[in-house]
Structure formats: structure tokens, C-alpha cells
C-alpha positions in Angstrom: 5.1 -1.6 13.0 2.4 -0.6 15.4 0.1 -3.0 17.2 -3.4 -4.0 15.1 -6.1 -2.4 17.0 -8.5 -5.4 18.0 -11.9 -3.6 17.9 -11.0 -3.2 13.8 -12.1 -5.1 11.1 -9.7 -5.0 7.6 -9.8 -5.9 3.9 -7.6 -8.0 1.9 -6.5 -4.7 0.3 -5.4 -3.1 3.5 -7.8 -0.5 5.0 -9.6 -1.1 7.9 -12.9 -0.7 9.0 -14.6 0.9 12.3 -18.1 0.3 12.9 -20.2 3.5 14.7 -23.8 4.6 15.6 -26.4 4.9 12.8 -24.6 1.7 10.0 -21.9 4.1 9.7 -18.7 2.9 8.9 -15.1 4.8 9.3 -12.6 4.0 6.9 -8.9 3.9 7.3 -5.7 2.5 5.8 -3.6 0.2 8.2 -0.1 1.0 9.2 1.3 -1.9 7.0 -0.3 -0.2 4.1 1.2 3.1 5.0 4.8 1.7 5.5 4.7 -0.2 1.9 3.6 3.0 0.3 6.3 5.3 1.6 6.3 9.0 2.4 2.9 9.7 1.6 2.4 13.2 -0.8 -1.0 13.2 -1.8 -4.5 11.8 -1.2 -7.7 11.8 -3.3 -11.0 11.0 -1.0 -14.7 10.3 -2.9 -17.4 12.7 -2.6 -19.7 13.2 0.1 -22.9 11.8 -1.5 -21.3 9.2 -3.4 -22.2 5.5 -3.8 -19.5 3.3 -3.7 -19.5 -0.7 -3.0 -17.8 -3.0 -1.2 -14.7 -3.9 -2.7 -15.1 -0.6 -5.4 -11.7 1.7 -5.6 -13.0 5.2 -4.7 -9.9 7.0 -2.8 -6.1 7.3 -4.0 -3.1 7.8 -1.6 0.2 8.8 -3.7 3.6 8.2 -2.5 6.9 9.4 -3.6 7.0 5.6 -5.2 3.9 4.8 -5.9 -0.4 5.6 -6.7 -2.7 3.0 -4.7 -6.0 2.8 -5.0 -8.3 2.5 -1.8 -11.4 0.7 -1.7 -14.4 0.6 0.5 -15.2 -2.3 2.7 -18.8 -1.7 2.4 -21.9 -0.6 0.5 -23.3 2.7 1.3 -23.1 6.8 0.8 -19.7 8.3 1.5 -21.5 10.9 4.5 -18.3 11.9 5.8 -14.3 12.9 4.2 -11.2 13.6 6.7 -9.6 16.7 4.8 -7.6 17.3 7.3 -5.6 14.3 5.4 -5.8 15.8 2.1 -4.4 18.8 3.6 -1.8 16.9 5.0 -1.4 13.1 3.9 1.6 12.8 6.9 -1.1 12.0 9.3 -1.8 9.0 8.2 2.2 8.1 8.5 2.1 9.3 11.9 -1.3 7.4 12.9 -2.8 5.3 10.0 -5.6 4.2 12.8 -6.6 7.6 13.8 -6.5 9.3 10.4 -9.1 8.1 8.9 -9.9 8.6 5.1 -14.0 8.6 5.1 -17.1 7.0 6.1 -19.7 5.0 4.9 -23.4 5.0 5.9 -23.6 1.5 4.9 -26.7 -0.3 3.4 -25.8 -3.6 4.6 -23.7 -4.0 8.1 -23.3 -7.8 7.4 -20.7 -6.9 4.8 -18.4 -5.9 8.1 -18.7 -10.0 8.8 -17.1 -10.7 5.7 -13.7 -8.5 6.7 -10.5 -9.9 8.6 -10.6 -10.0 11.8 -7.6 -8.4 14.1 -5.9 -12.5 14.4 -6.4 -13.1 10.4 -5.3 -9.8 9.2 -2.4 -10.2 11.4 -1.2 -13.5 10.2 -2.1 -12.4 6.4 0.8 -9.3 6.9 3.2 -11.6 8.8 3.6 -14.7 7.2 
């Protein structure tokens, strides 16, 4: 397994979160996530323009063994989608912290706070 990056923040359900210029928020799935899912065949981002909420399932990554739904870790408008992913869902097995899945102008940066930080996400996949 790769190292956490520290500047992230992550969900119970596994994505992470990157906070950038302007309340936007870049979202991810970590490297555990990828590994439990498996060899990764297909990947279903939301809509540019849609609301979603924090917690809400609006993304699915399939793998040869499974469907898992992804969620956002914030409130906001989905302003950008990575299809370079949904072109080719193996770059998120080669760098599940670079290929990011969307972001989120969000309408409330506070719900960031609420996320895992680098230490608790960490102890949450390794105990």
C-alpha cells in the first residue's frame, strides 16, 4: 500500500478530499479503496452541474468483483469530472491520489473539518 498523503482529508467510506482555490473541493478514492475493489473496469462520475451532498452516493467504480458507490464529502455543484478515468478506470489503480474522480464547488468548507484526518484515517484502515 502507498503512503497517505498528509495534506488529504478522507471519509469513512474511503475517498479523500483536497481542498483548492475558490471552496472547490477535488475528489478522489484512496489507494485502500482501490486495492479492496480489485482491477477496476468501469467508472460512472455525476454530472457537471449537479447537486450532490455530503455523505450522498453520486459516482460508481466497478470492478471485476464488485459495484461501489462513491460519495461526496461535501455540499456543492459537481464543476468539474476527470474523464480521462472513465476512459480509462486503471489510473486510479496506478495512482488513486492523482486520479481524481471530480470536484465540488462546495457551499459549506466547514464540512472538510468533519473528514479524517491523515493519523485517523490511517489507524481506521490499519487496525
Amino acid at each position: 500500500m502507498s503512503l497517505l498523503p498528509e495534506h488529504l482529508k478522507y471519509a469513512l467510506s474511503h475517498e479523500w478530499a483536497q481542498i483548492e482555490d475558490d471552496n472547490i473541493v477535488r475528489v478522489g478514492i484512496t489507494d485502500f479503496a482501490q486495492e479492496e475493489l480489485g482491477d477496476l473496469v468501469f467508472v460512472e462520475l455525476p454530472q457537471l452541474g449537479q447537486q450532490v451532498a455530503a455523505g450522498e452516493s453520486c459516482a460508481t467504480i466497478e470492478s471485476v468483483k464488485t459495484a461501489s458507490d462513491i460519495s461526496s464529502p461535501v455540499s456543492g455543484e459537481v464543476v468539474a469530472v476527470n474523464q480521462a478515468v472513465v476512459d480509462d478506470p486503471e489510473k486510479i489503480t496506478d495512482s488513486a491520489y492523482e486520479a481524481w474522480l471530480f470536484c465540488v464547488k462546495a457551499t459549506d468548507l466547514t464540512e472538510v473539518e468533519n473528514l479524517l484526518s491523515h493519523s485517523a484515517y490511517e489507524t481506521m484502515i490499519t487496525a
